[in-house]
C-alpha positions in Angstrom: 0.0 0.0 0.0 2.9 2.3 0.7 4.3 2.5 -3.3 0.2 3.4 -4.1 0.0 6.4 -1.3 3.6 7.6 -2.9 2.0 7.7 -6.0 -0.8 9.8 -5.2 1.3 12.3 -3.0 3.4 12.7 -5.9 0.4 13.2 -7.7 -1.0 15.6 -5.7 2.5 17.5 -5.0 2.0 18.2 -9.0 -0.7 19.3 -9.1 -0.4 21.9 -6.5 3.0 22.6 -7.9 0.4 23.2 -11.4 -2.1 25.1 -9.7 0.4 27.5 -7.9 2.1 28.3 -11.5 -1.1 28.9 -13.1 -2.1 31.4 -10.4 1.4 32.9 -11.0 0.8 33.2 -15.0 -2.8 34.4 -14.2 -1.5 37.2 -12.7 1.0 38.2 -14.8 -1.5 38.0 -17.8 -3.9 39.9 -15.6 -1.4 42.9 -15.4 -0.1 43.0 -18.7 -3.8 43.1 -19.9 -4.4 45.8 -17.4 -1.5 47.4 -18.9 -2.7 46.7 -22.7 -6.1 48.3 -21.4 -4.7 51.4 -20.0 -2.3 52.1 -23.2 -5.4 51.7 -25.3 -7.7 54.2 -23.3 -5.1 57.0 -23.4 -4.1 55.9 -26.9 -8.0 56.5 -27.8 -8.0 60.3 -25.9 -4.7 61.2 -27.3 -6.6 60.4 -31.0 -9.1 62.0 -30.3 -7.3 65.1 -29.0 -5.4 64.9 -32.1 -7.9 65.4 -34.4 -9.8 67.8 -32.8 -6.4 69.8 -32.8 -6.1 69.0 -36.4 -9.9 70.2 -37.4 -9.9 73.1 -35.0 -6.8 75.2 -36.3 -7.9 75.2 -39.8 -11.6 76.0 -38.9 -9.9 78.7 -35.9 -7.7 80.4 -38.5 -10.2 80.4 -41.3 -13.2 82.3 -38.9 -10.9 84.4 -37.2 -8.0 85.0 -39.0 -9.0 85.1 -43.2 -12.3 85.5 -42.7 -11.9 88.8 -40.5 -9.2 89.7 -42.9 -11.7 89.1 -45.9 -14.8 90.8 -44.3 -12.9 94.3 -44.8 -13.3 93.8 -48.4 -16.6 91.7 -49.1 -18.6 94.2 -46.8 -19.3 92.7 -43.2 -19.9 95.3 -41.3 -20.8 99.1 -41.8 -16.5 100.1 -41.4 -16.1 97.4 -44.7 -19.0 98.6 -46.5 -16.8 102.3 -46.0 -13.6 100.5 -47.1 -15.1 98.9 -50.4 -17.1 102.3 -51.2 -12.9 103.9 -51.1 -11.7 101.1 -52.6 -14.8 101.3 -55.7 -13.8 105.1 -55.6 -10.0 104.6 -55.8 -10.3 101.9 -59.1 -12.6 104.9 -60.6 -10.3 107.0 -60.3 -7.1 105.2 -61.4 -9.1 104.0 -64.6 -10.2 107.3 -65.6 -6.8 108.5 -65.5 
């Protein structure tokens, strides 16, 4: 009977020994996924930050930069309608000359 209980102690010993390594592996997986996870969330907000950088300088610099610069001479307010009425005058004079 003794060879038999041997057996299943070495047996057993194994599978412990198994079961203690698989717990070991689970938590390293666990953390590296964490890790993955984490990575992947900032990756998605840096995108995203990204691109609203990349649409928003364009659209800021076209409404406030070249079209304020335009709006002096296509007449958006009452001071550009005074500026294109001097320019109109100014052409009408240099072509009549």
């Amino acid at each position: 009977m003794n060879p038999d209980n041997n057996q299943t102690n070495d047996t057993e010993e194994t599978i412990l020994t198994l079961t203690r390594q698989n717990q070991e592996l689970l938590k390293a997986n666990n953390e590296l996924l964490n890790t993955i996870n984490r990575r992947e969330i900032r990756q998605f907000w840096f995108k995203v930050v990204w691109y609203m950088i990349l649409l928003g300088v364009p659209l800021f610099a076209y409404y406030y930069l070249y079209n304020a610069f335009l709006g002096n001479f296509t007449g958006g307010d009452a001071q550009s309608n005074l500026n294109m009425q001097m320019l109109q005058e100014a052409l009408k004079l240099y072509q009549g000359q």
